[in-house]
DRENRODREN-638677 format. One record per residue (C-alpha): residue in one letter; x, y, z. Coordinates in steps of 0.5 Angstrom, whole numbers, plus 500, padded with zeros to 3 digits. Each point is the difference from the previous one (the first is absolute). Last residue first. Example, Ala and Ser with C-alpha at 12.3 -4.5 7.8 and 13.67 -1.06 7.14 Angstrom:
2
SITE,s,527,498,514 .
SITE,a,498,493,502 .
//
This chain:
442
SITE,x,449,126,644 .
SITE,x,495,495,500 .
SITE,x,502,498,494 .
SITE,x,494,498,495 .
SITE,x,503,499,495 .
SITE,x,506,504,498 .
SITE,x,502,505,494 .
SITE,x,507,502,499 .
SITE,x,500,507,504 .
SITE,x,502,507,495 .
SITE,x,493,503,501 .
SITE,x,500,498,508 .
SITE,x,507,504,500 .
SITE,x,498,505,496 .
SITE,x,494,501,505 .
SITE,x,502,498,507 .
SITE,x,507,505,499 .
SITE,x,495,506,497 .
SITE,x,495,499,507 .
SITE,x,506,500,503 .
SITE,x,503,506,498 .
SITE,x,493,504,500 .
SITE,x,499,499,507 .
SITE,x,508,501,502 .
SITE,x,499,506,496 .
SITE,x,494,503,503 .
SITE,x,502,499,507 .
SITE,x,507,502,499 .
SITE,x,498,506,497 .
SITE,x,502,502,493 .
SITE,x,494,500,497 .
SITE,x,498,505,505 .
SITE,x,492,499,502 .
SITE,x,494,499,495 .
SITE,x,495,504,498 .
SITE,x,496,497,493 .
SITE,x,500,501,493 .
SITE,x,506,495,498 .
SITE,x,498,493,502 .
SITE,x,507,497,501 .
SITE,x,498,497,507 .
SITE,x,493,497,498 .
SITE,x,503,497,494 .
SITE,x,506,497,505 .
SITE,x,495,498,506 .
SITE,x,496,496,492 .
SITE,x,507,497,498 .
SITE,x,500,498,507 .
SITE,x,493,497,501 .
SITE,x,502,496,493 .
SITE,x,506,497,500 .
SITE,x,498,495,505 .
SITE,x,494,497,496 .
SITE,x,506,500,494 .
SITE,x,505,496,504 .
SITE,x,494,495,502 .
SITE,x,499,499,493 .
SITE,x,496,501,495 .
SITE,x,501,498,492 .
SITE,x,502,501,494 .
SITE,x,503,507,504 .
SITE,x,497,506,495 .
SITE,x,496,503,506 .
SITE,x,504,500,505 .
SITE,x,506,500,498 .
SITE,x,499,505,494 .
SITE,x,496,505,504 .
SITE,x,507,499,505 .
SITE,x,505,502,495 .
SITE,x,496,506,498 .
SITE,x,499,503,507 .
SITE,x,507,499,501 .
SITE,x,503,503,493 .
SITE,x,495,506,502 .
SITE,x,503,501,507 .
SITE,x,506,499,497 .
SITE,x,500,506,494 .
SITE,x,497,504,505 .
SITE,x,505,501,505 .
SITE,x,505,500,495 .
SITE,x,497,505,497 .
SITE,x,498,504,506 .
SITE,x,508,499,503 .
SITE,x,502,504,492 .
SITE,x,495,505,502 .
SITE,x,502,502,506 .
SITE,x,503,497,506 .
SITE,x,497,505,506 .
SITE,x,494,504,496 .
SITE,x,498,494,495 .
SITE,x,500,494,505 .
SITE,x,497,504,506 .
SITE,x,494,502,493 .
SITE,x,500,492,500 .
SITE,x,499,499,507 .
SITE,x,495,505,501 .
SITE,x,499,503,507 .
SITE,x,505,506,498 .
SITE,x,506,498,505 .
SITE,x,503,504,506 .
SITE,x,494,505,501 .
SITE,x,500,507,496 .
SITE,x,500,507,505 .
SITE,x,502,505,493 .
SITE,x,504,503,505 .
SITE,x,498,507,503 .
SITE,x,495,506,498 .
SITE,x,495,500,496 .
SITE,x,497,494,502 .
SITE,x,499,494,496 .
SITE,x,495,497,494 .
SITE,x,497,505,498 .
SITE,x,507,502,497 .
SITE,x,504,494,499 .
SITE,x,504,502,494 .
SITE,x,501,507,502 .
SITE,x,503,497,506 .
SITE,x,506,498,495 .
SITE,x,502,493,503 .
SITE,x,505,498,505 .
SITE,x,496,498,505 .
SITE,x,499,494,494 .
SITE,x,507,498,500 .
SITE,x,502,499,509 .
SITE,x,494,497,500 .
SITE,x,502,495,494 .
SITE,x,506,498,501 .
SITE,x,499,493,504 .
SITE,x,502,497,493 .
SITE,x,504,504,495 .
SITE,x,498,506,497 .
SITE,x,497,497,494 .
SITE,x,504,498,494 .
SITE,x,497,503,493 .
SITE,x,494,506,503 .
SITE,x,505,502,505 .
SITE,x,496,507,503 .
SITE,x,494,498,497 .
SITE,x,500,493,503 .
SITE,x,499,505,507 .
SITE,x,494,504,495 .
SITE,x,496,493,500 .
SITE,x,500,497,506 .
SITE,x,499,509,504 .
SITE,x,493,499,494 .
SITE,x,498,493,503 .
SITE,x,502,502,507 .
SITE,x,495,506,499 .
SITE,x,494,496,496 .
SITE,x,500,496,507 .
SITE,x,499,507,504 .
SITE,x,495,501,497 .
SITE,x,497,507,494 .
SITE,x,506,503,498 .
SITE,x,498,500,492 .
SITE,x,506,499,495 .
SITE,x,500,503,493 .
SITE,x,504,495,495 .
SITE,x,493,501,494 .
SITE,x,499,492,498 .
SITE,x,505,496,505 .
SITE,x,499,505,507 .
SITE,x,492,501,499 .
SITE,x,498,493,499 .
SITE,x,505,498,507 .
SITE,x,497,505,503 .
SITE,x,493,498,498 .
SITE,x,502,493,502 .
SITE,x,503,502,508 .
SITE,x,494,505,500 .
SITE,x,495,494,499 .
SITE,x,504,495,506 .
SITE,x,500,505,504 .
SITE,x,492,501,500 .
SITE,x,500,492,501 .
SITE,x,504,500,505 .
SITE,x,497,506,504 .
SITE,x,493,496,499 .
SITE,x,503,494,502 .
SITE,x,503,503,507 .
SITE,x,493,504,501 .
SITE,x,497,492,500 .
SITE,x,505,498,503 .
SITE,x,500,505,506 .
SITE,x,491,501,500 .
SITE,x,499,492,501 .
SITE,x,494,496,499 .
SITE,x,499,502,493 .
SITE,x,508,499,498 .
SITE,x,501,494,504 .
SITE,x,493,497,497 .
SITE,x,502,501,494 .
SITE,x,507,497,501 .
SITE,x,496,494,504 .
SITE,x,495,498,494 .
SITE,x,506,502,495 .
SITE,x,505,495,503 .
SITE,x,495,495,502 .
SITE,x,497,499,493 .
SITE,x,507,500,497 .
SITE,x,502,493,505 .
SITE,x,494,497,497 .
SITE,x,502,501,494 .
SITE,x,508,498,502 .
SITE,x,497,494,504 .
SITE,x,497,498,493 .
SITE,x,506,501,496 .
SITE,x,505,497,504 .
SITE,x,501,493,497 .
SITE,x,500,504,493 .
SITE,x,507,504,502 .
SITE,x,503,504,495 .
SITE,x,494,506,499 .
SITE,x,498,500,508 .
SITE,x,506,501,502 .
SITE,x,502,505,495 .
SITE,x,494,503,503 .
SITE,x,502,499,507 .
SITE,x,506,504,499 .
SITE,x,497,506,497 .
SITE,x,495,500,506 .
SITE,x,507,500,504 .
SITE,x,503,505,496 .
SITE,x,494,505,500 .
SITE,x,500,499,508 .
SITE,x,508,500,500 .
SITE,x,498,507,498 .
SITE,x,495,503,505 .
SITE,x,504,498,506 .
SITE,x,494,500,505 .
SITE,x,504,493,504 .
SITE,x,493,499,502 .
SITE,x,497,498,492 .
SITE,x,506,496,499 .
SITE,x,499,497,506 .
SITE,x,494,499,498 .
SITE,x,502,496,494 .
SITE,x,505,496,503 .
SITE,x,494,497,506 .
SITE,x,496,499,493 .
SITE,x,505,496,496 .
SITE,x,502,496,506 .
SITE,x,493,499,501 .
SITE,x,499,499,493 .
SITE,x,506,495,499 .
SITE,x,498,496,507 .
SITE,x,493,498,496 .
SITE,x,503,498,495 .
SITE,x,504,496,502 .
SITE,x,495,497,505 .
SITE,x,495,499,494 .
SITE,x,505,496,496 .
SITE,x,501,503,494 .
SITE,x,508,500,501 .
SITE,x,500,492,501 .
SITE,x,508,500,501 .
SITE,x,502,505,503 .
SITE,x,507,504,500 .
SITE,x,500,503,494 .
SITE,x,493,503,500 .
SITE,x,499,500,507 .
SITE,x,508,505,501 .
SITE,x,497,503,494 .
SITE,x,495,503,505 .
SITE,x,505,502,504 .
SITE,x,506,503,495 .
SITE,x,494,506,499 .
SITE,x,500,503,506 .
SITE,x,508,503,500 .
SITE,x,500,506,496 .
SITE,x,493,502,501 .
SITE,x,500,500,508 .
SITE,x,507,503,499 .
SITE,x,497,506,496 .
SITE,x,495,500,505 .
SITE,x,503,500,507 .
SITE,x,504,506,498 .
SITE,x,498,505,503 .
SITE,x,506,502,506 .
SITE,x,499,501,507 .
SITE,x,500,493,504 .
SITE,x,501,495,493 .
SITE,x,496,495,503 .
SITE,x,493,502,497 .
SITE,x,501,506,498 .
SITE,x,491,503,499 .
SITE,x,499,505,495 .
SITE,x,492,503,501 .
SITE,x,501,502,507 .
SITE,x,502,496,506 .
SITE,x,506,497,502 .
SITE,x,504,498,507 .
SITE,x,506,496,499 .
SITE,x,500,495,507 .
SITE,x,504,495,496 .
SITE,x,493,495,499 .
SITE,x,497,506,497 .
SITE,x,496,506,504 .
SITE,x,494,504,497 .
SITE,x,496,494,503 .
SITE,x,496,497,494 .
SITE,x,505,503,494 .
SITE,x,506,499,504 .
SITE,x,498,493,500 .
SITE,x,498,499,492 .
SITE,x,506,504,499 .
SITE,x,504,494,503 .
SITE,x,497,495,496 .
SITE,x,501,503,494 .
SITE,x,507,501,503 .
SITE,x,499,492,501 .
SITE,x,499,498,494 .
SITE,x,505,504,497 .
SITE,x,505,495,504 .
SITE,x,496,494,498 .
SITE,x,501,501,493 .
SITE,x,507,501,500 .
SITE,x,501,494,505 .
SITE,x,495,496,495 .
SITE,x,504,502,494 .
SITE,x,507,500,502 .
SITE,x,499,492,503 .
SITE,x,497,497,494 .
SITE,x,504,504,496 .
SITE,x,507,495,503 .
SITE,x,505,505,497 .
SITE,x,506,495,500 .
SITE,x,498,497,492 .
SITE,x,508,503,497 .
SITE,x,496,504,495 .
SITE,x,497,504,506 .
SITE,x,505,501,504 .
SITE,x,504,502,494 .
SITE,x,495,505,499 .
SITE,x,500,503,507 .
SITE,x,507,500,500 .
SITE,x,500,504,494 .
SITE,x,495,505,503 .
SITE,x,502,501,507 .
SITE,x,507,502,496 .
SITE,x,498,505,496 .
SITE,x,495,503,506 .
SITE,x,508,501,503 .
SITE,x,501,505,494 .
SITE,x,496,505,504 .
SITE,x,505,500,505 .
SITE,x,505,503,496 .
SITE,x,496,505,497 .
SITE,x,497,504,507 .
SITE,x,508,500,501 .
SITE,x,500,503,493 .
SITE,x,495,504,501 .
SITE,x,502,503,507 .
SITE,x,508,501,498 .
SITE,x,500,505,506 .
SITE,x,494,502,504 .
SITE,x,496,506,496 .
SITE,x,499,507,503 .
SITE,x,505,502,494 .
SITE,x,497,498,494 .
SITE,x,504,498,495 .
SITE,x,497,493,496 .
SITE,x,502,500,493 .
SITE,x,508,498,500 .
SITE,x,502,496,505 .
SITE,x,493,497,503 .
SITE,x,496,501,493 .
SITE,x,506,496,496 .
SITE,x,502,494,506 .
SITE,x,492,499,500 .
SITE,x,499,500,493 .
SITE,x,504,495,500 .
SITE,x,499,495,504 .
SITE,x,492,501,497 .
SITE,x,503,499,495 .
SITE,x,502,493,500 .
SITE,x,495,499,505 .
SITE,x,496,500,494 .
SITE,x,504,495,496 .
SITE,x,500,496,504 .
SITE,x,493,499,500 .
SITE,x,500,501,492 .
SITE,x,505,494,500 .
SITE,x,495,495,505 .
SITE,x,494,502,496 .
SITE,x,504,498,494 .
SITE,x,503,492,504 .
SITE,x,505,500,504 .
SITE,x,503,492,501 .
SITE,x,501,500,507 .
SITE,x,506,500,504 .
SITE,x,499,506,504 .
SITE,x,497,495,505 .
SITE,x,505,495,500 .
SITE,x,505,505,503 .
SITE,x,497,498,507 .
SITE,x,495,496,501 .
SITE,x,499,499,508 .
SITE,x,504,507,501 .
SITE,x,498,504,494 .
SITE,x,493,498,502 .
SITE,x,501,502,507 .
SITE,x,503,507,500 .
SITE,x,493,501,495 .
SITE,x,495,497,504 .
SITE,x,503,504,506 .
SITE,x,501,506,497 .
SITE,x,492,500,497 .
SITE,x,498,499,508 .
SITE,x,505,505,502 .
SITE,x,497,505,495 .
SITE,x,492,498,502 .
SITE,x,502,501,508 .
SITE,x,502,507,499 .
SITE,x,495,500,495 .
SITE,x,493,500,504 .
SITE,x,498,495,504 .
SITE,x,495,499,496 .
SITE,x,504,499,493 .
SITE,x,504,495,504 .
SITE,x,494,495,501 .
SITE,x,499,501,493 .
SITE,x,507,497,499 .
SITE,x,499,495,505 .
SITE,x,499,494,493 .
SITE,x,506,503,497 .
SITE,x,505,498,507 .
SITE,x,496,494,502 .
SITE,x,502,497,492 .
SITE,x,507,502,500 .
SITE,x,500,496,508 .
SITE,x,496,494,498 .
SITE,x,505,499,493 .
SITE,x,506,501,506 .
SITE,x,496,494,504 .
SITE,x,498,495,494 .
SITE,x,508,501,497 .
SITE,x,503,498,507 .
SITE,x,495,495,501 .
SITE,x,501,496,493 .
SITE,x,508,501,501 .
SITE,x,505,504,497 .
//
């Protein structure tokens, strides 16, 4: 092969991984053809080289959890999973295709190891792509009509995304590869410019957070910056002075605006009920209906109830949980009819639990805590700091925020969350795993 044939299909992987935001806004038709592509193409130019690498223990355990959920999905399809208004075989379809995120991951890796992933490139194109939502926002903020032609008004604004809400998880997600990108990516991080640009950028993400309206990727986002401010040394001013913009321009929100500020009292109010539920439920078991989140999280734990050890198998969970004794939900639905529950329970870990049980949660668990625990100790016990460390570490901190457990979250099985996660997963086992470099722009 020569150097140009290696240099255009390297530029060809890398395109494909740095439009994957992009992919995200077109919605996931496009962001599954984009992720087939990147796949098709790999093998393609790769080929079996890619399976060739030594699998270390979070490799095994990631095996092994699409082990599992193989076949949990041939015994809940076959055996478990009888509902006459069901499609035919539709956990085990939904199964099948899952397992291509096993896939995305081991190519991901070997990209990595192999040194074709170009993060200069991944990091500015991530980051700019959550930029301009901001951006977006901002726009259809001023003249209720973004650059799409999308009109928003209200206390939660989409940005891009026409009709669906998820301007700010997506904002949360990807601004934090940007001011990596300076950090990495410039040689004089404290000269004033950089710095400069790193509060406007800063600020333009954090007000797209703040119009997007989404109540959750708020808390994350603040999270985020937080664990920012704690690894970065050269950001700590401009994070300070970014603080002191956030809290001045949300209390003057929350004062000049009657929506947000009923917005966050209703949050808060919730959030108190959530708690009390959650202290009454462990110490006496009684279940007090008092919101309609307490009522997902009540329908997540009695559809696990129906098959505690394995789960119902994935995408079961609507078909399980109307199923539940009424008498179990009451206060929480009608008298008469259907239990009425949504298609996931808004909370990846209790989705996990009522979809492939206990045993998936265990697995789920146990690498997760196998990841945060190598990568502290990558970190924080390297003899000393290299670039694959500064790069480890805006995914480790979109990885902590993604398993954070006490928030709402979409279907862990997904393909938006799944492609994210897996990704996210893929970037940090293999950046674990990557001899050390020095300075290689890469």
């Amino acid at each position: 092969m020569s150097f140009q044939d290696f240099y255009s299909k390297n530029f060809l992987i890398n395109l494909l991984i740095s439009i994957i935001p992009i992919s995200y806004i077109a919605g996931n038709l496009v962001l599954n053809l984009n992720i087939i592509i990147l796949l098709i193409s790999a093998l393609s130019i790769y080929r079996l080289e890619i399976f060739k690498l030594e699998l270390e223990l979070i490799d095994k355990i990631i095996l092994i959890f699409f082990s599992y959920i193989l076949l949990n999905g041939i015994f809940n399809n076959f055996l478990n999973f009888s509902f006459i208004k069901a499609p035919d075989n539709i956990v085990l379809i939904k199964t099948i295709f899952y397992l291509r995120f096993l896939l995305l991951y081991f190519v991901i890796k070997f990209l990595i190891n192999k040194k074709i992933i170009n993060f200069k490139i991944i990091f500015f194109s991530f980051g700019f792509c959550s930029l301009f939502v901001c951006i977006d926002l901002l726009i259809q903020f001023i003249f209720e009509k973004d650059i799409f032609g999308y009109e928003g008004k209200g206390r939660r604004l989409s940005g891009p995304f026409g009709d669906e809400y998820v301007a700010g998880s997506f904002i949360q997600r990807f601004f934090i590869f940007l001011p990596f990108a300076f950090l990495l990516f410039f040689k004089n991080k404290r000269n004033w410019v950089v710095q400069t640009t790193l509060l406007l950028t800063l600020g333009l993400s954090m007000s797209g957070v703040l119009l997007a309206g989404n109540r959750i990727p708020l808390l994350l986002f603040v999270l985020i910056l937080s664990m920012i401010f704690i690894y970065q040394k050269s950001y700590r001013k401009t994070l300070m002075l970014l603080f002191l913009i956030f809290i001045t321009s949300f209390t003057f929100l929350i004062n000049s605006n009657k929506h947000s500020k009923d917005h966050l009292h209703n949050f808060m109010f919730r959030s108190s009920q959530i708690f009390d539920y959650a202290k009454t439920r462990i110490t006496t078991g009684e279940v007090k209906a008092l919101n309609v989140y307490i009522k997902e999280i009540e329908a997540g734990i009695l559809t696990w109830k129906e098959n505690k050890y394995f789960g119902g198998g994935i995408k079961s969970f609507w078909w399980n949980c109307n199923k539940i004794d009424r008498s179990k939900m009451a206060g929480f639905v009608t008298r008469t009819g259907e239990v009425n529950c949504n298609i996931h329970p808004h909370n990846y870990y209790l989705e996990i639990l009522a979809e492939i049980g206990l045993v998936g949660l265990f697995l789920i668990i146990s690498l997760f805590f196998i990841i945060c625990i190598k990568t502290l100790r990558k970190i924080h016990l390297s003899k000393m700091i290299t670039d694959d460390n500064e790069k480890l570490i805006p995914f480790f901190i979109i990885f902590f925020a993604e398993i954070f457990p006490l928030k709402t979250t979409g279907s862990f099985f997904t393909t938006s969350n799944a492609t994210f996660l897996f990704i996210i997963l893929a970037f940090i086992v293999g950046l674990i795993e990557l001899k050390s470099s020095k300075n290689d722009e890469k």
